[in-house]
C-alpha positions as CSV (number, residue, x, y, z in Angstrom):
1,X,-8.5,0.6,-18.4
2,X,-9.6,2.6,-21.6
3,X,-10.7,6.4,-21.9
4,X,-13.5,6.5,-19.4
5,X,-16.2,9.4,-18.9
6,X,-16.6,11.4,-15.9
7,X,-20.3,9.6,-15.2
8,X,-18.2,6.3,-15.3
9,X,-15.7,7.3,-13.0
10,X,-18.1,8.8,-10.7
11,X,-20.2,5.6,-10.3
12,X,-17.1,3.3,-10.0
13,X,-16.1,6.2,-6.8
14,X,-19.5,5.7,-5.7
15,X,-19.7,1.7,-5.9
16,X,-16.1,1.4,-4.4
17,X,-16.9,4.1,-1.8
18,X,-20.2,1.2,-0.6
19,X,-17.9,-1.9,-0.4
20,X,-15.0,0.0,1.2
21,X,-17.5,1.2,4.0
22,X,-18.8,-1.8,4.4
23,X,-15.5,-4.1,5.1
24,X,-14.0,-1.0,6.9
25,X,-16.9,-1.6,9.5
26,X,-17.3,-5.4,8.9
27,X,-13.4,-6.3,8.1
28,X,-11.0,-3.8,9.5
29,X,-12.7,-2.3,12.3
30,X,-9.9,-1.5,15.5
31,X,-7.3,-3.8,13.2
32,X,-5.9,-1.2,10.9
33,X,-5.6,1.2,14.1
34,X,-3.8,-1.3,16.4
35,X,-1.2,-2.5,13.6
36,X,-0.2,0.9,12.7
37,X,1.4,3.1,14.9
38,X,1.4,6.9,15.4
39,X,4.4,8.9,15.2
40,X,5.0,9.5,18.8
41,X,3.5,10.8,22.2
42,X,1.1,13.8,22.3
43,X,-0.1,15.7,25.3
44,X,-2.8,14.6,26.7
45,X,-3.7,16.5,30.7
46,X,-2.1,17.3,33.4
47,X,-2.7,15.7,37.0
48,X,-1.1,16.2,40.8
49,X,2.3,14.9,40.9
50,X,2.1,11.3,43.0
51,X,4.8,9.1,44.4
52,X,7.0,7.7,41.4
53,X,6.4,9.9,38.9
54,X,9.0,11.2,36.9
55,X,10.2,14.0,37.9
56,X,11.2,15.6,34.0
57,X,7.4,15.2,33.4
58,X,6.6,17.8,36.0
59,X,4.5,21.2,34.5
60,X,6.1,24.0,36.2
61,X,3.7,26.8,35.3
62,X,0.8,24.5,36.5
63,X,2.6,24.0,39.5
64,X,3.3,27.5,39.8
65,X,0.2,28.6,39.3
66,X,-1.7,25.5,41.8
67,X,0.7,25.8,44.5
68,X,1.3,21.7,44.4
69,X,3.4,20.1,42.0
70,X,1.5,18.6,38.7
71,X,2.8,16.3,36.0
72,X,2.1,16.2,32.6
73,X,0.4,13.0,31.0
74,X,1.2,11.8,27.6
75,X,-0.7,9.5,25.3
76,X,0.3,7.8,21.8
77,X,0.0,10.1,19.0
78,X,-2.9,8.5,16.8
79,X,-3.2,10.7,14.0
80,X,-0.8,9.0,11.2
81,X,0.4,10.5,7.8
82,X,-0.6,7.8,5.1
83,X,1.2,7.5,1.5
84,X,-0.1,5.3,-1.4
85,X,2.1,4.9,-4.2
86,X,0.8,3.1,-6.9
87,X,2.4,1.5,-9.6
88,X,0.9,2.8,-13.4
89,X,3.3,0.3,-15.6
90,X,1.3,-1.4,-18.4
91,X,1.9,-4.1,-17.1
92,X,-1.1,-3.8,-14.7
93,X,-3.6,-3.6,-17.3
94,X,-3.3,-7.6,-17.6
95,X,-5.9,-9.7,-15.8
96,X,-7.5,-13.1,-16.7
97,X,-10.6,-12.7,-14.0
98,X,-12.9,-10.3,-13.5
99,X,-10.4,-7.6,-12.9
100,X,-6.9,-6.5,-13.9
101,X,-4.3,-6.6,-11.5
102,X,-4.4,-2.2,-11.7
103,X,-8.3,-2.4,-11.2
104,X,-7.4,-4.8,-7.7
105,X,-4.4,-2.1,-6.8
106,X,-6.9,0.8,-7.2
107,X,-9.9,-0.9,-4.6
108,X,-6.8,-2.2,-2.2
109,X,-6.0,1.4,-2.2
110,X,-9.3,2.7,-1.6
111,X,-10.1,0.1,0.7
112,X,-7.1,1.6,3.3
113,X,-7.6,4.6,2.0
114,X,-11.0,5.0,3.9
115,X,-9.5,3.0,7.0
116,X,-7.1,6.3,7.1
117,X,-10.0,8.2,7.2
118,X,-11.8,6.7,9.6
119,X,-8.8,6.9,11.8
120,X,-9.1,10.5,11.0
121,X,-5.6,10.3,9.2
122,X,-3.8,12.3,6.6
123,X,-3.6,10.4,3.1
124,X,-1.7,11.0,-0.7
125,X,-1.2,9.6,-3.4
126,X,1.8,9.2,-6.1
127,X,1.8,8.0,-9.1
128,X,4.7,6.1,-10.7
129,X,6.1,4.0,-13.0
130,X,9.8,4.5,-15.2
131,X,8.9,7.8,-13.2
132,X,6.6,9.7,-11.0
133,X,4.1,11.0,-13.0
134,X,1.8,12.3,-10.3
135,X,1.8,13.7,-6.9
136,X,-1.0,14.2,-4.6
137,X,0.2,15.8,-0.9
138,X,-1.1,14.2,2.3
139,X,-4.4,15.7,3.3
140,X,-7.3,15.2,5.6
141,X,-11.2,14.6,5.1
142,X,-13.6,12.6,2.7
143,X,-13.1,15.1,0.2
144,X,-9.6,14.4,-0.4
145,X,-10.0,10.4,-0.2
146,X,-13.0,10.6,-2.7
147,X,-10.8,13.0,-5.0
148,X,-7.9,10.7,-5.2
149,X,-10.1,7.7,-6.0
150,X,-11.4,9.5,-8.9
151,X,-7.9,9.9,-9.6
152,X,-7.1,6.4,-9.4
153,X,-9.6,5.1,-11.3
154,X,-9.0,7.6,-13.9
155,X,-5.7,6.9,-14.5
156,X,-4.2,5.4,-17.6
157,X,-1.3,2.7,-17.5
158,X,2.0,4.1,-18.8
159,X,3.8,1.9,-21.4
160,X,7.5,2.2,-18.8
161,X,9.5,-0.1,-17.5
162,X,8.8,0.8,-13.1
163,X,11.7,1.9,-11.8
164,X,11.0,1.8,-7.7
165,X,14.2,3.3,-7.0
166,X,13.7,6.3,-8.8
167,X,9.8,6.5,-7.1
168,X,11.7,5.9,-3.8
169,X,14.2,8.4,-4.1
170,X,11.2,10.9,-4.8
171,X,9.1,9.7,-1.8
172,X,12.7,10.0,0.6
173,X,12.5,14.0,-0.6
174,X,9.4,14.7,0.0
175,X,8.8,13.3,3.0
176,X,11.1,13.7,5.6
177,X,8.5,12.6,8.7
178,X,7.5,8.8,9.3
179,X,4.6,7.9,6.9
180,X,2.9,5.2,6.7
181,X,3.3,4.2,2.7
182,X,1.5,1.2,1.2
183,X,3.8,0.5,-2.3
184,X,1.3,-1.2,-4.9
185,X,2.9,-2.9,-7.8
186,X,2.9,-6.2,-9.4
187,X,6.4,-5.6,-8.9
188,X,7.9,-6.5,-12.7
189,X,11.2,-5.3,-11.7
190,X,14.8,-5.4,-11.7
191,X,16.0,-5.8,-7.8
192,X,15.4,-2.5,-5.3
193,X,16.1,-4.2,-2.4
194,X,18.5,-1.1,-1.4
195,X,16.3,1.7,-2.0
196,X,13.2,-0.8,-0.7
197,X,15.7,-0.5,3.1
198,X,16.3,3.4,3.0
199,X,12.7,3.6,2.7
200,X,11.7,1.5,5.4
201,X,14.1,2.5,8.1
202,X,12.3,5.8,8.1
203,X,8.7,5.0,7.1
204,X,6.7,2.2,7.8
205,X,6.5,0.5,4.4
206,X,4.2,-2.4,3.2
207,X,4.5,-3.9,0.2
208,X,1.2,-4.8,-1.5
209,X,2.1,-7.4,-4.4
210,X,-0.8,-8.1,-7.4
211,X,-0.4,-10.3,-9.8
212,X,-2.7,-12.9,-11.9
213,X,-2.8,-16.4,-12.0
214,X,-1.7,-16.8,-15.5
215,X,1.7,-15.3,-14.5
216,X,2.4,-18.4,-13.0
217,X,0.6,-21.3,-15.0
218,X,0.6,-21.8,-18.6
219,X,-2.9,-23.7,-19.9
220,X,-2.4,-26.0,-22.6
221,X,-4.2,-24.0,-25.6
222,X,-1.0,-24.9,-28.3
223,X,0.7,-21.6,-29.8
224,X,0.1,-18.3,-27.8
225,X,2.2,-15.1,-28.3
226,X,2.6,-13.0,-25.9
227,X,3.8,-9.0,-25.6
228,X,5.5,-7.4,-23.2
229,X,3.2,-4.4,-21.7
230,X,6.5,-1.9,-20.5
231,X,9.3,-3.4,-23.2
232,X,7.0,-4.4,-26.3
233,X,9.2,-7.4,-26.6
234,X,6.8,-10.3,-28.2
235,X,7.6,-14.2,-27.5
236,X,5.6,-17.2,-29.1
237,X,5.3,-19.9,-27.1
238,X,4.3,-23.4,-27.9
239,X,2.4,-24.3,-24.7
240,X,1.1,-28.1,-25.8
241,X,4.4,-29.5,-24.4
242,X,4.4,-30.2,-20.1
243,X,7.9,-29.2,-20.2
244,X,7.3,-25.7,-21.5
245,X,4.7,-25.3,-19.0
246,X,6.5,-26.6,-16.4
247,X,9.5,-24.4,-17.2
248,X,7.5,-21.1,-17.1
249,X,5.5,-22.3,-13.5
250,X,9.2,-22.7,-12.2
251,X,10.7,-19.6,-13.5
252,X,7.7,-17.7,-12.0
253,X,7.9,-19.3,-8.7
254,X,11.3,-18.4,-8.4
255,X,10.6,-15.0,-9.6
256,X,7.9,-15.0,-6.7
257,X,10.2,-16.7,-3.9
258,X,12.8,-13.9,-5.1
259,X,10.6,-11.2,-4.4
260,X,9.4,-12.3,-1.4
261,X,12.8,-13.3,0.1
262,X,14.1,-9.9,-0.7
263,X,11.3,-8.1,1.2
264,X,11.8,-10.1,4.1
265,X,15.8,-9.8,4.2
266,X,15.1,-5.9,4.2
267,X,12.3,-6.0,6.5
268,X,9.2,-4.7,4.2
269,X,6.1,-6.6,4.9
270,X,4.3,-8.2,2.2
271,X,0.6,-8.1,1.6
272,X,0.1,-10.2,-1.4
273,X,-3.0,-10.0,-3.8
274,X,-4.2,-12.3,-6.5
275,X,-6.7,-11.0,-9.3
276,X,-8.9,-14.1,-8.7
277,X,-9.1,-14.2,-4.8
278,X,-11.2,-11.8,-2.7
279,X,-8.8,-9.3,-1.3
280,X,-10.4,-9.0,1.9
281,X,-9.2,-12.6,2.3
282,X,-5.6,-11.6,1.6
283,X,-6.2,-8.2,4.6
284,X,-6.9,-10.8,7.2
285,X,-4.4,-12.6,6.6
286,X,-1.8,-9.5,6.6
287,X,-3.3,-8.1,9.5
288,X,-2.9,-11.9,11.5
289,X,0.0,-12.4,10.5
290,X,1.3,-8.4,11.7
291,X,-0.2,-8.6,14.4
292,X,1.7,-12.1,15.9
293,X,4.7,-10.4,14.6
294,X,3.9,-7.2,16.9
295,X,3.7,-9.4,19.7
């Protein structure tokens, strides 16, 4: 993404703000409130006590005051807090198709950001790579969602090596509570499977994983050189032989099985997101496959 001006950035809110309404109605709607939970039980009424009921749930002062003994009832608390932190590395400005892969990881965002809303849900924002270098608190209402989009889509990449741990470390200080936190990243990392487990044994983490097609499949165009984003490191590659090509397809699909062997093994769900394929293709299949799971 390049320096944009605020009338750009207001019609790229506006534009995401139409499809994002649209597949929240026509995509998501009851599936993002069934697959994630609130924190607990709230209050909901009281009612006379009746055979069986537990007796801790009894409201004394009603039953003072009624003369008959009254229980409370409880319902599942709905309201959720909703993190999203999203991964600024340079190495998201890269993208063959129509978008880059940080383009994709903003409207993914967005997209869930608005299902929060609808669900009347609190939602931040944090942006990181080598660091966090922004921090949006968890708020309610349209005003917030709209504000962080603008900040999304704002946002320049940062030429750091991502350091989750570091991002994770922040996110376990700051918020003490259950959250639910979507991580968004093409995840160009060294291993954080630890800190990827403290995280997710007290919030409900998903991973959302971008990446491009020519990450994995070299075309057969002879020399290309290519630079590393985050490091600057520059490699020329001679990509006329099959056995270069087939080299780099292997060493990215182990990169890939890596990846998503090591969420698993820590228990992180993985949503994952190609540049080139509609992402509301890749949401039903993360909410089908959750929702089997669940069961």
């Amino acid at each position: 993404m390049s320096q944009q001006t605020v009338a750009e950035i207001l019609r790229k809110v506006q534009q995401i703000q139409i499809v994002a309404n649209r597949s929240v109605n026509d995509l998501l709607a009851g599936q993002y409130r069934s697959l994630f939970r609130g924190r607990g039980m709230e209050f909901d009424e009281v009612r006379e006590y009746q055979a069986g009921d537990e007796i801790r749930t009894i409201d004394w002062n009603v039953t003072a005051r009624a003369g008959s003994p009254y229980v409370k009832r409880f319902s599942e608390e709905r309201e959720l807090t909703v993190l999203f932190l999203l991964d600024v590395s340079a190495s998201g400005a890269f993208g063959t198709g129509r978008q880059s892969k940080l383009e994709v990881m903003v409207e993914m965002a967005a997209l869930l950001m608005f299902s929060a809303l609808k669900n009347n849900d609190k939602v931040g924002l944090l942006f990181f790579a080598g660091e966090v270098h922004a921090y949006y608190p968890p708020r309610k209402g349209k005003s917030n969602v709209l504000r962080l989009i603008r900040e999304m889509i704002a946002v320049e990449p940062v030429a750091e090596e991502t350091n989750l741990g570091q991002t994770l470390q922040f996110l376990s200080r700051v918020h003490k509570r259950r959250s639910v936190v979507f991580l968004i990243s093409d995840f160009q990392a060294e291993d954080s499977r630890s800190p990827l487990a403290v995280s997710n044994h007290r919030h409900d983490l998903v991973a959302i994983t971008v990446s491009d097609p020519r990450e994995r499949a070299l075309p057969d165009v002879g020399f290309l050189t290519f630079r590393d984003a985050e490091t600057g490191e520059i490699v020329e590659v001679d990509t006329r032989h099959p056995r270069v090509r087939a080299l780099f397809a292997e060493s990215a699909d182990r990169r890939q099985e890596a990846l998503s062997d090591g969420l698993r093994r820590v228990g992180v769900d993985e949503l994952a997101v190609s540049t080139t394929e509609p992402y509301a293709t890749s949401l039903r299949r993360f909410f089908a496959s959750r929702e089997r799971r669940q069961r």
